[in-house]
C-alpha positions in Angstrom: 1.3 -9.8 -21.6 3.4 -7.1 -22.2 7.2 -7.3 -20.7 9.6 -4.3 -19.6 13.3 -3.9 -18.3 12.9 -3.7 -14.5 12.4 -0.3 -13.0 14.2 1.1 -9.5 12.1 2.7 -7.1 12.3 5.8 -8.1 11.0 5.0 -11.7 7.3 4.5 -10.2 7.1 8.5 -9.1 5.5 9.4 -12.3 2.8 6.3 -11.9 0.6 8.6 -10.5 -2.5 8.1 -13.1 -6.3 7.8 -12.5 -7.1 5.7 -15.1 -10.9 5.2 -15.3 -14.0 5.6 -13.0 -16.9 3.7 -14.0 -19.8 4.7 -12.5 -21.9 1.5 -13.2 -19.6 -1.2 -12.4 -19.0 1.2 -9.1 -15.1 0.5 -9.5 -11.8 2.7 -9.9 -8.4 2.2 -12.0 -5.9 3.9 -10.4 -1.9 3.8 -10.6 0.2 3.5 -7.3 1.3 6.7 -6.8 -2.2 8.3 -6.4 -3.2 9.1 -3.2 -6.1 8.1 -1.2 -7.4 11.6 -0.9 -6.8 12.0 -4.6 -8.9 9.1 -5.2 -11.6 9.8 -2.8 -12.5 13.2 -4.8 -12.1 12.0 -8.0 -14.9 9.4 -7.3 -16.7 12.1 -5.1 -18.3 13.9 -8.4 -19.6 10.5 -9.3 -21.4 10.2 -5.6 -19.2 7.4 -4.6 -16.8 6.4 -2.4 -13.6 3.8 -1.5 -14.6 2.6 1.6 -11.4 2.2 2.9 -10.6 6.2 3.5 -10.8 8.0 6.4 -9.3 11.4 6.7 -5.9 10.4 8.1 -5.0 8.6 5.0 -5.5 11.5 2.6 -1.8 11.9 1.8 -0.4 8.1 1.6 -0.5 6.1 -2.3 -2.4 3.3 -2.9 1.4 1.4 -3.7 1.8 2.4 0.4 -1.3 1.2 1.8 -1.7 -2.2 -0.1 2.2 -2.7 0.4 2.3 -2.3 4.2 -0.8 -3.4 4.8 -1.9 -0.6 6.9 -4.6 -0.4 9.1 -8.0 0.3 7.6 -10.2 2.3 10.6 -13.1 1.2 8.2 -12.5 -2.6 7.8 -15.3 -4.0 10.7 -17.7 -2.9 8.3 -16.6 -3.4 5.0 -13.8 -5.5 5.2 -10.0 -5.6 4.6 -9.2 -3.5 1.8 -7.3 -5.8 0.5 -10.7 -7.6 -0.6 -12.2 -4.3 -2.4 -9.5 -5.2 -4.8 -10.8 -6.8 -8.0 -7.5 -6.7 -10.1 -4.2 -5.0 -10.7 -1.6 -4.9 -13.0 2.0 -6.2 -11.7 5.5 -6.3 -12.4 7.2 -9.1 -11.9 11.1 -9.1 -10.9 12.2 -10.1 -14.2 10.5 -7.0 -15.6 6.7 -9.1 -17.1 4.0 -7.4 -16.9 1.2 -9.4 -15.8 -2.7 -8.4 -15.4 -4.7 -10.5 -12.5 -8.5 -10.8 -12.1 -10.5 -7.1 -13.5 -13.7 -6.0 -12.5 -16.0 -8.7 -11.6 -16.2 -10.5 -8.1 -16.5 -13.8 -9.7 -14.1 -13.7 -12.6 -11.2 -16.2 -11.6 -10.7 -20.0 -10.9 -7.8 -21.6 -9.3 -5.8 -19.6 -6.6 -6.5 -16.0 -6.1 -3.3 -14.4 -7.4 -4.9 -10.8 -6.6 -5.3 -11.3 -3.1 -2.0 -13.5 -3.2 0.2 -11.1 -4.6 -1.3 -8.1 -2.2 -0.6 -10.4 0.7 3.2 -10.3 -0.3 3.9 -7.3 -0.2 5.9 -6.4 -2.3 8.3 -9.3 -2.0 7.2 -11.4 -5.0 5.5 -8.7 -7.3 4.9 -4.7 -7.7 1.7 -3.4 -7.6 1.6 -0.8 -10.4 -2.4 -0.2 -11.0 -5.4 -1.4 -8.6 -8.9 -2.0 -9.8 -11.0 -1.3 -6.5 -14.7 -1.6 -5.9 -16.4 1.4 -4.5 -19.6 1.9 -2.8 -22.3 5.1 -2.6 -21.8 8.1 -0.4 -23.3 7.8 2.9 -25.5 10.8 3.4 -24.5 11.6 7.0 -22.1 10.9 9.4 -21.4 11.9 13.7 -18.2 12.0 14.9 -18.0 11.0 18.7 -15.4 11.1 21.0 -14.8 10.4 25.2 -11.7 10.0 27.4 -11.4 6.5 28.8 -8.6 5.3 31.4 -10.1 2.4 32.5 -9.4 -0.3 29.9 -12.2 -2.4 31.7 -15.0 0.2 31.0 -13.7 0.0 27.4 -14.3 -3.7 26.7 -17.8 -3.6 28.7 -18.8 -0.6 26.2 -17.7 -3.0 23.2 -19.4 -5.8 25.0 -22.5 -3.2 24.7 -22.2 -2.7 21.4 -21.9 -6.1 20.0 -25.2 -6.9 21.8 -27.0 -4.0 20.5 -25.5 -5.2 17.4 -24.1 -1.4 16.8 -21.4 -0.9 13.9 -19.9 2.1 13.9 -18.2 2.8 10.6 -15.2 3.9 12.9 -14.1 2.8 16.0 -10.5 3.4 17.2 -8.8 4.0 20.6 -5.4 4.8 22.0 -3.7 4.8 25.3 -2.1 7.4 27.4 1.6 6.4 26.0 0.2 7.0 22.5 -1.8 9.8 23.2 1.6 11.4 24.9 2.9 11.2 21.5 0.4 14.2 20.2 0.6 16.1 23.6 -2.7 14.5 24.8 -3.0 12.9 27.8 -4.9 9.9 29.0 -6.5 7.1 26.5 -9.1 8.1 24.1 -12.2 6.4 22.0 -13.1 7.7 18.7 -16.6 6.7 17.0 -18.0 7.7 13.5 -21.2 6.9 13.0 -22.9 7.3 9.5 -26.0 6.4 7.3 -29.4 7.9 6.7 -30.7 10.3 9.0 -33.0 7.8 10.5 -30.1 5.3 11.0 -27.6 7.8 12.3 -30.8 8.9 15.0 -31.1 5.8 16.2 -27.2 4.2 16.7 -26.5 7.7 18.4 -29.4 7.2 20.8 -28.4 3.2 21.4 -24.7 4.4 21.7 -25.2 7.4 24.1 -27.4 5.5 26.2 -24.8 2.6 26.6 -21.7 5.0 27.6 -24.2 7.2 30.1 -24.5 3.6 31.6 -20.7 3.3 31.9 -20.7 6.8 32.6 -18.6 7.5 30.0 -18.2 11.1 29.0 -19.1 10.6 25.2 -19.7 13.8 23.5 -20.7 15.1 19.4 -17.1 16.6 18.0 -18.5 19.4 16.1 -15.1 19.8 14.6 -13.2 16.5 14.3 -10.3 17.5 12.0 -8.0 17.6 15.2 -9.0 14.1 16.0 -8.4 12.9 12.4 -4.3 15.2 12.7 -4.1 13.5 15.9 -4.7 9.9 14.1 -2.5 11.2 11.3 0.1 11.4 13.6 -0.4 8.6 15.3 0.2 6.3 11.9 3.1 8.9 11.1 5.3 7.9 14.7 4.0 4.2 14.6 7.2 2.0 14.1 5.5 -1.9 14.5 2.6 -0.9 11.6 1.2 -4.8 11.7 1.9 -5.1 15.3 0.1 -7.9 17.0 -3.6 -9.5 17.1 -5.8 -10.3 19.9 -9.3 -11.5 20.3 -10.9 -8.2 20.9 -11.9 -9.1 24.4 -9.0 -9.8 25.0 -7.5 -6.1 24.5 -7.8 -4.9 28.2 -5.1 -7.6 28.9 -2.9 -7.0 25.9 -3.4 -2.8 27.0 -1.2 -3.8 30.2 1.3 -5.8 28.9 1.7 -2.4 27.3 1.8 -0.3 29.9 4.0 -1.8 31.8 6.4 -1.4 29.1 5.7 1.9 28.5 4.4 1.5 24.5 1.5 3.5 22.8 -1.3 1.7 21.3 -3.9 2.9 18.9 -6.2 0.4 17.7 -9.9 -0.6 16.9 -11.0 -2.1 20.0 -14.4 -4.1 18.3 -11.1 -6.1 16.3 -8.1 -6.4 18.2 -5.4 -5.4 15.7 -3.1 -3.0 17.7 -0.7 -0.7 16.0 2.1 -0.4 18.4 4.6 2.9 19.1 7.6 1.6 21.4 10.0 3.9 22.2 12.9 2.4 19.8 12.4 -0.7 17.3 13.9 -3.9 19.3 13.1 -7.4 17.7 13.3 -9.1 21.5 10.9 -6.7 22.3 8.6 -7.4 19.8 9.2 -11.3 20.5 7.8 -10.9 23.8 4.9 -9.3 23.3 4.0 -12.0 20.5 4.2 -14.3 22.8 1.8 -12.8 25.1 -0.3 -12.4 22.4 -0.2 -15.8 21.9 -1.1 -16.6 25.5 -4.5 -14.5 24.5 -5.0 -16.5 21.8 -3.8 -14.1 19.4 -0.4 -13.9 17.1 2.2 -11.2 15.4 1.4 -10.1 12.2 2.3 -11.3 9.3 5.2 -9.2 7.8 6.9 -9.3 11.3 6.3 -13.1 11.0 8.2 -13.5 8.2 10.7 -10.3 7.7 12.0 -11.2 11.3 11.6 -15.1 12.5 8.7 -15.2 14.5 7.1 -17.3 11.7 6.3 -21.5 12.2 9.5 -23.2 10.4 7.4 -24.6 8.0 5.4 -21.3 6.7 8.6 -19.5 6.9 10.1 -22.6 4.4 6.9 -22.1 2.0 7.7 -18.4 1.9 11.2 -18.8 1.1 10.5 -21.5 -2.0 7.9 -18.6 -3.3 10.3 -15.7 -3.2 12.8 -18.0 -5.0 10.6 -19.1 -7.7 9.2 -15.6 -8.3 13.0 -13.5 -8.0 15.1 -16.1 -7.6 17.7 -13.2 -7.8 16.1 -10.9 -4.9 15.4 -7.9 -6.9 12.4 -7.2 -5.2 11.6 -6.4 -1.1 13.8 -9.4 0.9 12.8 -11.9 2.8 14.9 -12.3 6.1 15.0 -16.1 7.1 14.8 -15.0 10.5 17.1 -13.4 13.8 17.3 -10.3 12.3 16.4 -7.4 14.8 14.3 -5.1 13.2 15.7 -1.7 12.5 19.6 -3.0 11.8 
């Protein structure tokens, strides 16, 4: 345990370091400032890769994506990113330098601080190096995409595809309000499908034959880097990055709430976490459409939760005794105790 004065923000610009790649414990060291496209060709040459990147992430740092917990396109098939952690190296706010967990799955007993101080974002530690697992290259990959209006032709196709048990690496929608955003119009599905040749052969064949029963218009994009910009974009204008949860079959019902309120959506319709684009930041807002969430059996996310009162009084209480114990002076990211509106 090694222990420094505390840093400001703009002391972590130069933590920008790839530390180590091993190739036969298939995991990375990397500082926060490196970026996910830096990463992803670094561990390229070693015919591996972070599962978690897709092409609209290539210029945000690992400190960004762990700390606001954004959305991983990926995550139906290999899980949140936040478990393809194995350890990291904080700072706490008193300056201690701490290392959690390392390069095993099954290294630690007790609590599991790695996950735990992920999870705070930022509140209770700072990230300032991640050891993430990382898995071989797939050896081929479709990008597919189709315009969809109907919100009830969208659940029936991911009614399809849970049958056929059919897992594409990517699956991500967005509705007309967000597609207005990157002067597109009407909703959109995107689908990457990837794996051997013989794999990829036969979920394109399963999948086409599903949507030309919905007759849905899904066609190969020979050149998907627009679609990745427009998704690029997308995160870049999206204000509510958690934004709210609903049981996936549920998200034809959630996709009208929005509507009538006029807010994009984009979104991985097999999951139900929707990454919301209103037209200004307003907490009552927000409120509302947590609660109808709620109605559909699904919730707010959890930094809203906390950051702006929508959290149970007794979670928010355990959160608040946390962020004493750890910076009892509130160095670090605040906590709001709640009734803030978001954006003052």
């Amino acid at each position: 345990m090694t222990t420094y004065k505390p840093y400001g923000i703009k002391d972590f610009q130069n933590w920008n370091k790839i530390r180590e790649i091993d190739a036969v414990n298939l995991t990375v060291t990397a500082e926060r400032g490196v970026t996910l496209g830096e990463l992803e060709d670094a561990v390229n040459e070693y015919g591996l890769h972070m599962a978690a990147m897709t092409e609209d992430l290539r210029d945000v740092t690992l400190g960004v994506f762990f700390a606001e917990q954004m959305l991983s396109l990926t995550s139906l098939r290999y899980n949140q990113p936040r478990y393809q952690v194995l350890g990291l190296e904080v700072m706490l706010a008193d300056g201690t330098v701490l290392q959690v967990a390392g390069k095993t799955v099954k290294n630690v007993t007790g609590y599991d601080m790695c996950r735990f101080y992920i999870s705070s974002r930022e509140t209770l530690a700072i990230p300032l190096a991640f050891t993430i697992k990382l898995i071989s290259q797939e050896p081929m990959q479709a990008v597919m995409e189709a315009p969809i209006a109907d919100t009830a032709v969208l659940m029936e196709l991911v009614r399809g595809l849970r049958q056929q048990k059919l897992n594409p690496k990517v699956c991500v929608y967005w509705n007309a309000a967000a597609a207005k955003q990157i002067e597109q119009t009407g909703g959109r599905l995107m689908m990457v499908c990837s794996g051997s040749a013989e794999r990829l052969q036969r979920d394109l064949w399963e999948i086409c034959k599903l949507a030309e029963a919905l007759q849905i218009d899904l066609k190969i994009n020979e050149q998907p880097e627009e679609l990745w910009r427009g998704l690029q974009q997308l995160r870049s204008r999206t204000i509510w990055n958690d934004g709210i949860k609903v049981p996936s079959l549920q998200c034809d019902v959630m996709l009208q709430e929005l509507e009538q309120n006029n807010i994009g959506c984009w979104y991985s319709p097999m999951q139900g976490s929707m990454q919301l684009i209103p037209q200004q930041a307003d907490a009552e807002v927000y409120r509302q459409l947590c609660e109808a969430a709620g109605r559909l059996g699904g919730c707010g996310n959890w930094y809203y939760q906390y950051q702006y009162g929508f959290a149970p009084a007794g979670a928010a209480k355990i959160w608040q005794q946390l962020k004493e114990k750890f910076d009892a002076e509130g160095r670090l990211n605040p906590v709001q105790k709640g009734g803030v509106q978001y954006g003052n």
